[in-house]
DSSP file (Angstrom, degrees, kcal/mol; ACC not computed):
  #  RESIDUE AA STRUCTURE BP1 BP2  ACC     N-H-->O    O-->H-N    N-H-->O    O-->H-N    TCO  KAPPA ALPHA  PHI   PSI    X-CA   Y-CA   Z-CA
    1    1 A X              0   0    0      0, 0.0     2,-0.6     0, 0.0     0, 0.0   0.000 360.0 360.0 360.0 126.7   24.7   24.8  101.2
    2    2 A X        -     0   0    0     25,-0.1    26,-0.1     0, 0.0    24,-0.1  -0.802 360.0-142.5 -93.3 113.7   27.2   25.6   98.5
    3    3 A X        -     0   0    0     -2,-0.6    25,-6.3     1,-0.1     2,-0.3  -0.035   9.3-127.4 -94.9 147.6   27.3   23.2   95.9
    4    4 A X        -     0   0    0     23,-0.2    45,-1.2    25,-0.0    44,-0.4  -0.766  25.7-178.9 -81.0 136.3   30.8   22.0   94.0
    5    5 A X  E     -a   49   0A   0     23,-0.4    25,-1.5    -2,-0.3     2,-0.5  -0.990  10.1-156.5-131.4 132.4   30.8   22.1   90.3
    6    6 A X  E     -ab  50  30A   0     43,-4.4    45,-4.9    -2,-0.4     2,-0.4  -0.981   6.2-159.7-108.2 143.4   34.0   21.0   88.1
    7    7 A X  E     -ab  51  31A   0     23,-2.4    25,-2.2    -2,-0.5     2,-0.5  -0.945   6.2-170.7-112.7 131.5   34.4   22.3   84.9
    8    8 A X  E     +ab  52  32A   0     43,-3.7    45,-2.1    -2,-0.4     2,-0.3  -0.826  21.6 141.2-142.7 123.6   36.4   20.6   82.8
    9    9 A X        -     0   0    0     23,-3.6     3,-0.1    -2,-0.5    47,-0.1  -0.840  36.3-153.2-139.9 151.1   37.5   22.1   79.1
   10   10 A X  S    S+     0   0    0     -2,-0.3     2,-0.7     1,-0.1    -1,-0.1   0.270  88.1  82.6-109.0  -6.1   41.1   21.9   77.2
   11   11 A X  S >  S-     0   0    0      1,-0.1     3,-3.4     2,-0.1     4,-0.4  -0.551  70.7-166.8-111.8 106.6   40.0   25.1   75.7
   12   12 A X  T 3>>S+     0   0    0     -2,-0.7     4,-3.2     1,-0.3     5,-0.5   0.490  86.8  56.3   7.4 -58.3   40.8   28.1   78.1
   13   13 A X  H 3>5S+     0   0    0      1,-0.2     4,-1.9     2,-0.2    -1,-0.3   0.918 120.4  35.1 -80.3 -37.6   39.0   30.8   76.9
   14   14 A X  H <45S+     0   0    0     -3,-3.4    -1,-0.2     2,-0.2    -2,-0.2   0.633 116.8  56.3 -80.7   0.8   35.6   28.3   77.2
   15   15 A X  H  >5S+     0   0    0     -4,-0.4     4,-4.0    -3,-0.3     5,-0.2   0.805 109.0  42.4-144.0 -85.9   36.9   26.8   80.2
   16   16 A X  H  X>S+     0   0    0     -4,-3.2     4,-1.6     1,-0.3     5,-0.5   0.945 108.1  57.9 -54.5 -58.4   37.3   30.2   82.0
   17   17 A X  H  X<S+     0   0    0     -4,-1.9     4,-1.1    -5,-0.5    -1,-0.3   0.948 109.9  44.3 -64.6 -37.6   34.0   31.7   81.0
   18   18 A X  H  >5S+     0   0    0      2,-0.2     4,-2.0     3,-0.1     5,-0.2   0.821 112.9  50.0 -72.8 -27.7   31.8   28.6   82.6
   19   19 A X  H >X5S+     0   0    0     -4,-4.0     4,-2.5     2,-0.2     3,-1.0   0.922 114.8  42.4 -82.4 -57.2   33.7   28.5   85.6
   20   20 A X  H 3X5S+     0   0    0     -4,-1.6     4,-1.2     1,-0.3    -2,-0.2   0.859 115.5  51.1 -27.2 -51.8   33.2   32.5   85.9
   21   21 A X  H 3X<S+     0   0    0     -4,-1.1     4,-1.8    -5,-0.5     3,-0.5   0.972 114.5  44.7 -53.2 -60.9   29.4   31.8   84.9
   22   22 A X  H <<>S+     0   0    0     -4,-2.0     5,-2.1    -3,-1.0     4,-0.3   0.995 113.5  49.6 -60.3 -49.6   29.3   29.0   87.8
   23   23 A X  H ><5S+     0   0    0     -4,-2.5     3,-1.0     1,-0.2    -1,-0.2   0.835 106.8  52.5 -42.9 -32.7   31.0   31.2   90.3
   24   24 A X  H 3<5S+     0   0    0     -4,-1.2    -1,-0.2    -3,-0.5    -2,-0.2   0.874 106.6  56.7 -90.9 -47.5   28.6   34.2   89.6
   25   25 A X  T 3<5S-     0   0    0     -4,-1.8    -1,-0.3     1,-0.1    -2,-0.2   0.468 126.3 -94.2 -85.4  -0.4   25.3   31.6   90.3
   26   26 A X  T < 5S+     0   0    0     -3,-1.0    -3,-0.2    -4,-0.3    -2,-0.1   0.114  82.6 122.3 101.7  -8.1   26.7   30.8   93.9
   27   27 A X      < -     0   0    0     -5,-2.1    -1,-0.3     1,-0.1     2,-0.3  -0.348  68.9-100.7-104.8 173.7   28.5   27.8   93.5
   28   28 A X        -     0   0    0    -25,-6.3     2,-0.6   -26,-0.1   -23,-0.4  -0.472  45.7-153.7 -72.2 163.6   32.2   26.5   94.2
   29   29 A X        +     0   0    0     -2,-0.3     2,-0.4   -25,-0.1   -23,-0.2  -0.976  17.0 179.4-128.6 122.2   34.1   26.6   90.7
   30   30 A X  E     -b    6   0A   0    -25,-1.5   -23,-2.4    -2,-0.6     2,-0.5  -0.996  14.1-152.0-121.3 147.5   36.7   24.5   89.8
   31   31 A X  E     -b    7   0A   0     -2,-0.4     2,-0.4   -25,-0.2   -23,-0.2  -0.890   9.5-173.4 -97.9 135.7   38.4   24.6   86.8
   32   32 A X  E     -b    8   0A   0    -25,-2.2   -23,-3.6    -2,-0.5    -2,-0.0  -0.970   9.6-161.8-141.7 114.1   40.0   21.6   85.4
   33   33 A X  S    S+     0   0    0     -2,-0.4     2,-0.3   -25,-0.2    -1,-0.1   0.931  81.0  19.3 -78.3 -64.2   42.1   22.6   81.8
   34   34 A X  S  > S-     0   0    0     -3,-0.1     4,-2.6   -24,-0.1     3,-0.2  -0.813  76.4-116.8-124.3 177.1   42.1   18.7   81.1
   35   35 A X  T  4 S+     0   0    0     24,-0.5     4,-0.5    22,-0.4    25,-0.1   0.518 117.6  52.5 -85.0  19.1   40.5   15.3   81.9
   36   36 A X  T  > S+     0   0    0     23,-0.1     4,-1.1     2,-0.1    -1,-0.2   0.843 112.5  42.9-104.1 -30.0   43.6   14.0   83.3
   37   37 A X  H  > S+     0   0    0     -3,-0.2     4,-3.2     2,-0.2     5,-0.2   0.889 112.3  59.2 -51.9 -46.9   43.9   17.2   85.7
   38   38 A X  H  X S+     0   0    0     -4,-2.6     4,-1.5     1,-0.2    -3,-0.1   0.992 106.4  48.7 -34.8 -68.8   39.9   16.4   86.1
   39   39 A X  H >> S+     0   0    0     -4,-0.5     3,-1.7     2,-0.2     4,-0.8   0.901 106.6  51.9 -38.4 -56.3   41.0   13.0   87.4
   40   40 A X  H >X S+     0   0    0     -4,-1.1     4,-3.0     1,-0.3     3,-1.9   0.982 118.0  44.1 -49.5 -53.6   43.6   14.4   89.9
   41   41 A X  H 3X S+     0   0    0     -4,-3.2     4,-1.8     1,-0.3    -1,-0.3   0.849 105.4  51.6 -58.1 -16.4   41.0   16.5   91.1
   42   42 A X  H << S+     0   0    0     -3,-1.7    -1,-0.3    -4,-1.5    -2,-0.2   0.428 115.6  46.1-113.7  15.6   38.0   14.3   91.4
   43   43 A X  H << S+     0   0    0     -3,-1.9    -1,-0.2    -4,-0.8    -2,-0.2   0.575 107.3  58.5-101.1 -26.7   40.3   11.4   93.7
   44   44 A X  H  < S-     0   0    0     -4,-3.0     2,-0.3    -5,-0.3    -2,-0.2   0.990 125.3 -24.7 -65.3 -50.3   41.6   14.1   95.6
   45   45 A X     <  -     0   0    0     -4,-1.8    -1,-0.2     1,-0.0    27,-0.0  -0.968  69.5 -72.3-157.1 178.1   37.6   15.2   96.8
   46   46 A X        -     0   0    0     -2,-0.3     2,-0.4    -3,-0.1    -3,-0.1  -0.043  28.8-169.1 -83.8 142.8   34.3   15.3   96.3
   47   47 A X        -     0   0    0     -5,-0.2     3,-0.1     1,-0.2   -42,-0.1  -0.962  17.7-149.6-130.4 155.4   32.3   17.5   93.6
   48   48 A X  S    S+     0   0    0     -2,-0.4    28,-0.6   -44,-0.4     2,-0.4   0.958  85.4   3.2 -80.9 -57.2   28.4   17.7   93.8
   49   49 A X  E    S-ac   5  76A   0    -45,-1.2   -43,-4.4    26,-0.2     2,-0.7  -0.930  71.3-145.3-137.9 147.0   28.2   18.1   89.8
   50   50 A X  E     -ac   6  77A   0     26,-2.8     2,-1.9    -2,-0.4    28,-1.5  -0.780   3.2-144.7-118.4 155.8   30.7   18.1   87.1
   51   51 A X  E     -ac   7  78A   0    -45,-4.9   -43,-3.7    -2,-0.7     2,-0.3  -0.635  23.3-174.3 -81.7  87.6   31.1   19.8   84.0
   52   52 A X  E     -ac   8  79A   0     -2,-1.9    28,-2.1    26,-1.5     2,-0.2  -0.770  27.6-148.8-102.9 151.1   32.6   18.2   80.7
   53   53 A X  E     - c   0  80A   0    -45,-2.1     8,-1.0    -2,-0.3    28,-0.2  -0.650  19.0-153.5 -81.9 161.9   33.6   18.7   77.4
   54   54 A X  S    S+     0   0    0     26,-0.9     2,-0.6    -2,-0.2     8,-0.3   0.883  84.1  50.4 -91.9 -43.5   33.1   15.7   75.3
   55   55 A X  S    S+     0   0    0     25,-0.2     2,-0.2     5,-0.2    -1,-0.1  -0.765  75.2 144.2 -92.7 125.6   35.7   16.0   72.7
   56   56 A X        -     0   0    0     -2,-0.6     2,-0.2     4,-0.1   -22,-0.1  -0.927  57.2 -97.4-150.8 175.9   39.2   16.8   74.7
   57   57 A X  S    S-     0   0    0     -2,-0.2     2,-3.0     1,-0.1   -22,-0.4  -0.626 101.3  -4.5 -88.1 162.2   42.9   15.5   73.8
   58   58 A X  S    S+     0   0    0     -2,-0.2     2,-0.4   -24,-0.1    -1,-0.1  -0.347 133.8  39.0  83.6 -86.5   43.7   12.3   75.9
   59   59 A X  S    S-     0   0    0     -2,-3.0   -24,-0.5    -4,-0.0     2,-0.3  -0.808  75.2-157.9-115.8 151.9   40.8   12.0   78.0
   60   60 A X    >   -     0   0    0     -2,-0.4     3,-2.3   -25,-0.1     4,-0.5  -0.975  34.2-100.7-126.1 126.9   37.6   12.6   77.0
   61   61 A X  T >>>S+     0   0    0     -8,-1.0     3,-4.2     1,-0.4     4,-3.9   0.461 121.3  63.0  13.7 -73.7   34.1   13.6   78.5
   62   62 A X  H 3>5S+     0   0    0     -8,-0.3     4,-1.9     1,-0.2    -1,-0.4   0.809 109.8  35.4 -41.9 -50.2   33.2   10.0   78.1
   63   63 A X  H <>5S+     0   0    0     -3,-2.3     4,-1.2     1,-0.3    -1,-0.2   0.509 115.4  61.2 -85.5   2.8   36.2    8.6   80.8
   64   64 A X  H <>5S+     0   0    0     -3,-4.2     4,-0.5    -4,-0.5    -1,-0.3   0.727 105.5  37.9-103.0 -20.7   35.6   11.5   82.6
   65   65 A X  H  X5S+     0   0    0     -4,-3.9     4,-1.0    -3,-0.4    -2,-0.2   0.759 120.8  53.9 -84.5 -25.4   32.0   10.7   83.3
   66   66 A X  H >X<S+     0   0    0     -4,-1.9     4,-0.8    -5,-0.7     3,-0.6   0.997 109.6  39.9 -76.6 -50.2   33.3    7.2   83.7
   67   67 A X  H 3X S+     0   0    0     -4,-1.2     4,-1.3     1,-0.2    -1,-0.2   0.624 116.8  57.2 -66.9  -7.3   36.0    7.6   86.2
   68   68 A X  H 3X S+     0   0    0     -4,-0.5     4,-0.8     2,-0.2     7,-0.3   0.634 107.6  44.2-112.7  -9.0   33.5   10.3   88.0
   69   69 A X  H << S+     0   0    0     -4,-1.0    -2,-0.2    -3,-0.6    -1,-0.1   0.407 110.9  54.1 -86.4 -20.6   30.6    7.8   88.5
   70   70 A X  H  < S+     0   0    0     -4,-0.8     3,-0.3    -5,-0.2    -2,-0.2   0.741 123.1  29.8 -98.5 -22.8   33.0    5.1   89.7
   71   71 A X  H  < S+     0   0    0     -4,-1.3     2,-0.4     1,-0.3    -2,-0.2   0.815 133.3  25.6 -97.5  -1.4   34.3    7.7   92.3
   72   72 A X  S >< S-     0   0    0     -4,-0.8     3,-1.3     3,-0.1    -1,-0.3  -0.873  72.0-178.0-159.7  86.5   31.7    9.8   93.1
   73   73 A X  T 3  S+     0   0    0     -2,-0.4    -4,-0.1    -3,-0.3    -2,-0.1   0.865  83.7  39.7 -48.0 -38.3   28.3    7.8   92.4
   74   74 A X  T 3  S+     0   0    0      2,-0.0     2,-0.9   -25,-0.0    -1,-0.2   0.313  84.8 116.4-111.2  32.6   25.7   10.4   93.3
   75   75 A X    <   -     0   0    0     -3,-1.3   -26,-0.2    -7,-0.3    -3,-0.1  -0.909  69.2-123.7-101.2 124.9   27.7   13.4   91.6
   76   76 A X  E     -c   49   0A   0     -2,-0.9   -26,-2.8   -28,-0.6     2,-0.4  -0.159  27.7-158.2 -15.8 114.2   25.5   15.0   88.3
   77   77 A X  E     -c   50   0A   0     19,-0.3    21,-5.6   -28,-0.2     2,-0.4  -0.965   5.0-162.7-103.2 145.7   27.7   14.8   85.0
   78   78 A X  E     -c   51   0A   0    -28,-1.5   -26,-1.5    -2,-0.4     2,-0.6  -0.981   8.9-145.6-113.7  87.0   26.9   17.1   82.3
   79   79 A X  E     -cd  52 100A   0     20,-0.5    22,-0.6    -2,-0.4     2,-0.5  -0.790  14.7-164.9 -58.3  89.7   28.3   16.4   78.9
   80   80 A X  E     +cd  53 101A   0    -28,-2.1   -26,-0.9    -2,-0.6     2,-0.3  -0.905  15.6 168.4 -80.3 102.8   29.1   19.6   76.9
   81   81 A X        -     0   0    0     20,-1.9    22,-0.5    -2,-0.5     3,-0.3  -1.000  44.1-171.6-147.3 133.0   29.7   19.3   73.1
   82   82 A X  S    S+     0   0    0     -2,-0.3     2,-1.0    20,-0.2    -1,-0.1   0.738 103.5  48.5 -86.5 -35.4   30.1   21.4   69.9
   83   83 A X  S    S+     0   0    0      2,-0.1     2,-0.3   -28,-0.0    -1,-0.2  -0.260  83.4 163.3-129.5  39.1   30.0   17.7   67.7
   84   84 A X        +     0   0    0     -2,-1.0     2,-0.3    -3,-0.3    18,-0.0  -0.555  11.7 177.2 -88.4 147.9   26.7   16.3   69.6
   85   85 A X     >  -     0   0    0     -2,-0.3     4,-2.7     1,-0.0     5,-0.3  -0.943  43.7-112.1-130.6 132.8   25.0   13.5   67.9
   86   86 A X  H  > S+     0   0    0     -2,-0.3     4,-4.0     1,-0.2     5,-0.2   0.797 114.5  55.4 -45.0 -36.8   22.0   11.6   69.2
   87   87 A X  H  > S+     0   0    0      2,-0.2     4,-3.0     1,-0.2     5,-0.3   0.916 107.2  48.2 -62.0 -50.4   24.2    8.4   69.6
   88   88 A X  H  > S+     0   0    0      2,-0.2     4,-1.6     1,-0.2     5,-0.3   0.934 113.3  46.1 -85.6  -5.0   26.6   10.0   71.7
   89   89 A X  H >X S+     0   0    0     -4,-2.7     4,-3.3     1,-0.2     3,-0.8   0.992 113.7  46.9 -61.3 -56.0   24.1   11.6   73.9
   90   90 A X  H 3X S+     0   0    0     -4,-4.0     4,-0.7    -5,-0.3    -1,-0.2   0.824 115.5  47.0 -68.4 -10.3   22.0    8.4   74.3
   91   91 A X  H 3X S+     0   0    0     -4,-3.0     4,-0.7    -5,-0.2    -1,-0.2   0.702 113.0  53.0 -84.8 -12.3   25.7    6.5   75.0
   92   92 A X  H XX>S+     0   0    0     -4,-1.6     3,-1.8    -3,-0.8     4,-1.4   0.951 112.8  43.3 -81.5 -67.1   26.5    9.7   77.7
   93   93 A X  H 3<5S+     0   0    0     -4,-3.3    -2,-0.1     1,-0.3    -3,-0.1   0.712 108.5  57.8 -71.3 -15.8   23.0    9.0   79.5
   94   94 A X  H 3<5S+     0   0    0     -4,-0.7    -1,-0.3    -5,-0.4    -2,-0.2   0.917 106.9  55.7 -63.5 -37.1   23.6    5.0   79.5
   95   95 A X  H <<5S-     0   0    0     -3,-1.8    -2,-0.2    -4,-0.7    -1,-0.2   0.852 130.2 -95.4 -69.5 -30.9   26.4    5.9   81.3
   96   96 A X  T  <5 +     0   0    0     -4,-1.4   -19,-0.3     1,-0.2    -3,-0.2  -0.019  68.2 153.5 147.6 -16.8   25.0    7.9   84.1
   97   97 A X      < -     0   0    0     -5,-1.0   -19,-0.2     1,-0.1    -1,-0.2  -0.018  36.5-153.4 -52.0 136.2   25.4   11.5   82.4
   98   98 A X        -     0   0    0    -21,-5.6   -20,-0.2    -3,-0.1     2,-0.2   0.579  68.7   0.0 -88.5   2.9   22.8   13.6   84.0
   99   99 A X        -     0   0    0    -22,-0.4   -20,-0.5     2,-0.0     2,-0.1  -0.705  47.1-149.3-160.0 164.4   22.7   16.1   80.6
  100  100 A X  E     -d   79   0A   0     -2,-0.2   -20,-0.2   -22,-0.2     2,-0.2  -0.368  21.0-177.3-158.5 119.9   24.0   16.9   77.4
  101  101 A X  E     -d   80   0A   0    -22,-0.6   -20,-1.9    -2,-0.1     2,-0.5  -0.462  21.8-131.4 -96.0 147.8   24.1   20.5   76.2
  102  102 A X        -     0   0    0     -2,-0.2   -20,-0.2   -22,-0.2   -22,-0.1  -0.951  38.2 -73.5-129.2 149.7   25.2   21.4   73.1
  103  103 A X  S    S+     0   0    0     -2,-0.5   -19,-0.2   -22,-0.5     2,-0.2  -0.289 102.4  53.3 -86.8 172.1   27.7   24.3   72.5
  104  104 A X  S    S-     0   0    0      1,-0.1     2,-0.6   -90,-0.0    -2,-0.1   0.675  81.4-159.7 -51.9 154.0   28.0   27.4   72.6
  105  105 A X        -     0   0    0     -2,-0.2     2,-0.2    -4,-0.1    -2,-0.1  -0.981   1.4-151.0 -95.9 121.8   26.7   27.0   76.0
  106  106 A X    >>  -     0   0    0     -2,-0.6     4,-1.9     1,-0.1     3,-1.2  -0.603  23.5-115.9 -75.8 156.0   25.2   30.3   77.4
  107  107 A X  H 3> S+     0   0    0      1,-0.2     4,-2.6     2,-0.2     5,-0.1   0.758 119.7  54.2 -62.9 -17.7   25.1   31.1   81.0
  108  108 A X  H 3> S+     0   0    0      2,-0.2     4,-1.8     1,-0.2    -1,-0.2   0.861 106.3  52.4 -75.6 -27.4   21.5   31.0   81.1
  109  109 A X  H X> S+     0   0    0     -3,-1.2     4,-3.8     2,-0.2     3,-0.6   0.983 116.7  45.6 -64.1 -43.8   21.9   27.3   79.6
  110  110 A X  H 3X S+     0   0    0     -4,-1.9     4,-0.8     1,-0.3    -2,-0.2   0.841 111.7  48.3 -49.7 -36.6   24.4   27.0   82.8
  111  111 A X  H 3< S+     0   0    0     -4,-2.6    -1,-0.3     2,-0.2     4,-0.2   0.777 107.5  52.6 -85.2 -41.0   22.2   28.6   85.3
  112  112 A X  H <X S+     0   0    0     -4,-1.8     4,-1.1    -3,-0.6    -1,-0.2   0.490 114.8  45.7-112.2 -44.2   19.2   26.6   84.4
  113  113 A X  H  X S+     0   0    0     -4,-3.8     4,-1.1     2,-0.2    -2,-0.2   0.610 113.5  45.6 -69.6 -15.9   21.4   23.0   84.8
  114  114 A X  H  X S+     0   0    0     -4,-0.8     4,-1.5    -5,-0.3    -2,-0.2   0.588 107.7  52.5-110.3 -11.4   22.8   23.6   87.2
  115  115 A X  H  > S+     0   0    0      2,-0.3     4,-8.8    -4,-0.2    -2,-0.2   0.943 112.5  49.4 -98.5 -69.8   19.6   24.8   89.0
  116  116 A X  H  X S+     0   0    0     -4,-1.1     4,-3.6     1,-0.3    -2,-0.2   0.849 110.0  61.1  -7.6 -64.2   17.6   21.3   88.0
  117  117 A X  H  X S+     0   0    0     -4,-1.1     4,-1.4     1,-0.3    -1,-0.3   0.853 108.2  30.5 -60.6 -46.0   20.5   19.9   89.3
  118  118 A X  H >X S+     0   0    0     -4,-1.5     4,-3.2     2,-0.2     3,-0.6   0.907 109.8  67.0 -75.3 -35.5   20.5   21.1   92.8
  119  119 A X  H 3X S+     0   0    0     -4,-8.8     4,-2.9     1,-0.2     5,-0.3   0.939 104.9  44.3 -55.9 -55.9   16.8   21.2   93.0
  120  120 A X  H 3X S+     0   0    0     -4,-3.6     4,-0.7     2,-0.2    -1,-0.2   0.773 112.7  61.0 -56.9 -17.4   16.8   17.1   92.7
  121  121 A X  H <X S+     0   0    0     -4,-1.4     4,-2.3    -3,-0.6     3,-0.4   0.914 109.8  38.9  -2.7 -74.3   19.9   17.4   95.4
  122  122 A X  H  X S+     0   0    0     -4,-3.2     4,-1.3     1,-0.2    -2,-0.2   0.762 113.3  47.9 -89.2 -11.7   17.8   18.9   97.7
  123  123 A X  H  X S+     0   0    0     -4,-2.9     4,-0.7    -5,-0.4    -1,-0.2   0.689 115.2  52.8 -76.6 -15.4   14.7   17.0   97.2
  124  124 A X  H  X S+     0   0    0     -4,-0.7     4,-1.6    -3,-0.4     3,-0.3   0.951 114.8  41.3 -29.2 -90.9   17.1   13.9   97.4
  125  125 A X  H  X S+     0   0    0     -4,-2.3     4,-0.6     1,-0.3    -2,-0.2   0.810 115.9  46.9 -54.5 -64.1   18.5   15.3  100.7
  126  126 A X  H >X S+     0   0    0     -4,-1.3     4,-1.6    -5,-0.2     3,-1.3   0.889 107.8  58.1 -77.2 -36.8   15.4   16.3  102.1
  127  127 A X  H 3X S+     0   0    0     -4,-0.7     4,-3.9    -3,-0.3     3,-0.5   0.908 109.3  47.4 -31.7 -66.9   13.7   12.8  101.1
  128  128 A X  H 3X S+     0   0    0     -4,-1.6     4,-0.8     1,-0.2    -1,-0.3   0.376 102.5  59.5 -67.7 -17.2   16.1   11.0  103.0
  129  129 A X  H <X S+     0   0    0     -3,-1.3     4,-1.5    -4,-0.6    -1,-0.2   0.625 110.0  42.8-108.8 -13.0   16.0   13.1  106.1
  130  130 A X  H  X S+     0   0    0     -4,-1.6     4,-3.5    -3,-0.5     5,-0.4   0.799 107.8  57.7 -82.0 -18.7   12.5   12.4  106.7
  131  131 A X  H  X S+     0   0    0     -4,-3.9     4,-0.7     2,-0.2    -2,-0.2   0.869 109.6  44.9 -78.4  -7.6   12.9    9.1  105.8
  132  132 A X  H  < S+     0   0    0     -4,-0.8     4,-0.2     2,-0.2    -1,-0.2   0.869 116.0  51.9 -50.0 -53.2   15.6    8.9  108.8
  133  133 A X  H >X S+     0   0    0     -4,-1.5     3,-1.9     1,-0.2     4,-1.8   0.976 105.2  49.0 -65.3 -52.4   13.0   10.9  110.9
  134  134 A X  H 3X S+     0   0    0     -4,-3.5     4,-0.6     1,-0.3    -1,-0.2   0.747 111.0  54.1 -84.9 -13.2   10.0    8.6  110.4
  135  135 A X  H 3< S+     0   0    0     -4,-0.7     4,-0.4    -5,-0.4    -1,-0.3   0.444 110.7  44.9 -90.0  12.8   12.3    5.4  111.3
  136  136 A X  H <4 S+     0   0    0     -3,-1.9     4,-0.4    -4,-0.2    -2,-0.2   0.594 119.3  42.1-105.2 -23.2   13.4    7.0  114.7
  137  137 A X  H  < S+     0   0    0     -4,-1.8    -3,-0.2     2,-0.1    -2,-0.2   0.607 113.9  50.9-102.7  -7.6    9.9    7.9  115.2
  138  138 A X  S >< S+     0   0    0     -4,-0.6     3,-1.1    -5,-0.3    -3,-0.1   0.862 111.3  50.6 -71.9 -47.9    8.6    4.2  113.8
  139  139 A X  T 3  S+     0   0    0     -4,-0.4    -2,-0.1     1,-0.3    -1,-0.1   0.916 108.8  55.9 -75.5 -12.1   11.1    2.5  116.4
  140  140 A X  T 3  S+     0   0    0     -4,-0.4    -1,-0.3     2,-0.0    -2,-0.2   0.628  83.4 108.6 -72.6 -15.1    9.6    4.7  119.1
  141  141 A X    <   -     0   0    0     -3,-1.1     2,-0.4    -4,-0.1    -3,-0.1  -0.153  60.0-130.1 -59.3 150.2    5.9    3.8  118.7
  142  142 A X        +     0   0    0      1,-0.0    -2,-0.0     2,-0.0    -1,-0.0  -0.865  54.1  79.2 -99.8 141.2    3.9    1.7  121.3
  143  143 A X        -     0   0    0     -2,-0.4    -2,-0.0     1,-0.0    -1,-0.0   0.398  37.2-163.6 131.2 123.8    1.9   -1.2  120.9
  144  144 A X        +     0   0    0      4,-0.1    -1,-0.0     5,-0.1    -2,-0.0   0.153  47.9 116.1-104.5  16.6    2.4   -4.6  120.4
  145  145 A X  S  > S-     0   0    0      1,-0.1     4,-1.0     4,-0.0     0, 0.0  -0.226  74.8-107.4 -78.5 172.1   -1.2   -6.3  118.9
  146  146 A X  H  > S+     0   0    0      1,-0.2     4,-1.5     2,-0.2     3,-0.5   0.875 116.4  58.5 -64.6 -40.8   -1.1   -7.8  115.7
  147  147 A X  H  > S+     0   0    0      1,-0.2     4,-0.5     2,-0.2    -1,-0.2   0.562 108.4  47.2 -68.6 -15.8   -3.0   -5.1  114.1
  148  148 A X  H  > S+     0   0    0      2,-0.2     4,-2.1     3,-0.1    -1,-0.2   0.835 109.1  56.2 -94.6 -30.2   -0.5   -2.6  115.1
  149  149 A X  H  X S+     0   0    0     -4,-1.0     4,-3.0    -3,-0.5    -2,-0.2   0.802 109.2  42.5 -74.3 -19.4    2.3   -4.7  114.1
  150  150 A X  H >X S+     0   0    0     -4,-1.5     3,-1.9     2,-0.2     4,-0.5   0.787 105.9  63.1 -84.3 -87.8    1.1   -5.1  110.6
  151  151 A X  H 3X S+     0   0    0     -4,-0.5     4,-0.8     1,-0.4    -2,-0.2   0.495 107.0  50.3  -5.2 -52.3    0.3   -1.3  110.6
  152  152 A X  H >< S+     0   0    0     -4,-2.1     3,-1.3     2,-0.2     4,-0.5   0.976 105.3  52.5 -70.4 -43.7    4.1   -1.1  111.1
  153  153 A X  H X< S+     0   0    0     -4,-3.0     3,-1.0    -3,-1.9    -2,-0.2   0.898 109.0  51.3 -42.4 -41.1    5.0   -3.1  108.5
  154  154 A X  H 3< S+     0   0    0     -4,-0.5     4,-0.3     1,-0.2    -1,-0.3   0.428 102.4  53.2 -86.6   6.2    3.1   -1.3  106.5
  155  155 A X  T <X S+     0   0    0     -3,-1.3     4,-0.5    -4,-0.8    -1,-0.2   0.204 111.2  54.8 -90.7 -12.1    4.4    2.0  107.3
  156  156 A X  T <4 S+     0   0    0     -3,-1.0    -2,-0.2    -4,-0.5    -3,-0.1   0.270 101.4  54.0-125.8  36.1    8.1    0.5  106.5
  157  157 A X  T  > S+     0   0    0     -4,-0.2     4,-1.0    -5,-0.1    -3,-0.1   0.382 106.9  49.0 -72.7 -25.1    7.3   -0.6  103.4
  158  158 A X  T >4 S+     0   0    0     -4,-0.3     3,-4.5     2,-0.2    -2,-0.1   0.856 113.9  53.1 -32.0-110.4    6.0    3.2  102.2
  159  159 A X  T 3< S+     0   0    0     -4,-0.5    -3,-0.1     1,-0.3    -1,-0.1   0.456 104.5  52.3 -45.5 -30.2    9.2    4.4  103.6
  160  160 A X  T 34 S+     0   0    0     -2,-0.1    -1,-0.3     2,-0.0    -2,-0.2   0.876  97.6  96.4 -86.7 -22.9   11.1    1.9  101.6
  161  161 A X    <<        0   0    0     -3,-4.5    -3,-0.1    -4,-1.0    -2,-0.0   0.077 360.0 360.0 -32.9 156.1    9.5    3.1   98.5
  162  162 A X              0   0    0     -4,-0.0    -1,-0.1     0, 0.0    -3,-0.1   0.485 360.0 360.0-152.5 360.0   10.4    5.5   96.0
């Protein structure tokens, strides 16, 4: 599965080198120049994770992880900032931000988030598809005592765990 990433930088030159960097690791790359182009992009379709700068003209990281958590709940934001401060990191991660790097960013830093990122994807993904499978194979069971019915109850409460 190839995973979506936006990147979203007002400056070009940093902008261009992280989506190149994402592209290179497998993924799709989009580039988004600002967070009001970010925005166009992220109502037109879905991204698995995005990339922000914090500091941009207009919009900034912060409304771009806020408008991207109110359209796209389970997509990974990443905060990226040259001016990071423990306050706005812990106000990024209240918000839902899954990260916050601070620049320069290297590709290895990229490769390494982004890597995190998909593994809890796919352990997500994979979570969820047994727990589909063990309630197709729950409603299929025989046996109708009491002791079997609490035994099912207690096999769909595990499954609702997490």
């Amino acid at each position: 599965m190839q995973y979506s990433v936006l990147i979203v930088d007002d400056d070009k030159y940093v902008n261009d080198a992280i989506t190149e960097t994402v592209a290179r690791a497998g993924y799709e790359a989009i580039p988004a120049y600002s967070g009001e182009e970010a925005l166009v992009k992220l109502k037109s379709r879905t991204f698995d994770i995005v990339l922000t700068d914090l500091r941009m003209h207009e919009m900034d990281g912060m409304a771009v992880l806020d408008h991207t958590k109110r359209l796209h709940p389970e997509a990974s934001v990443v905060i990226m900032t040259a001016y990071g401060t423990v306050e706005k990191a812990v106000s990024a991660m209240k918000l839902g931000a899954y990260d916050f790097l601070l620049k320069p960013v290297t590709p290895d830093q990229v490769d390494h988030i982004l890597g995190r990122i998909t593994e809890v994807m796919r352990l997500r993904r994979d979570n969820e598809l047994m727990r589909r499978d063990l309630t197709v194979k729950f409603q299929n069971m025989v046996g109708k005592s009491k002791t079997m019915r609490e035994i099912y109850d207690l096999i769909q409460s595990l499954a609702k765990a997490r």
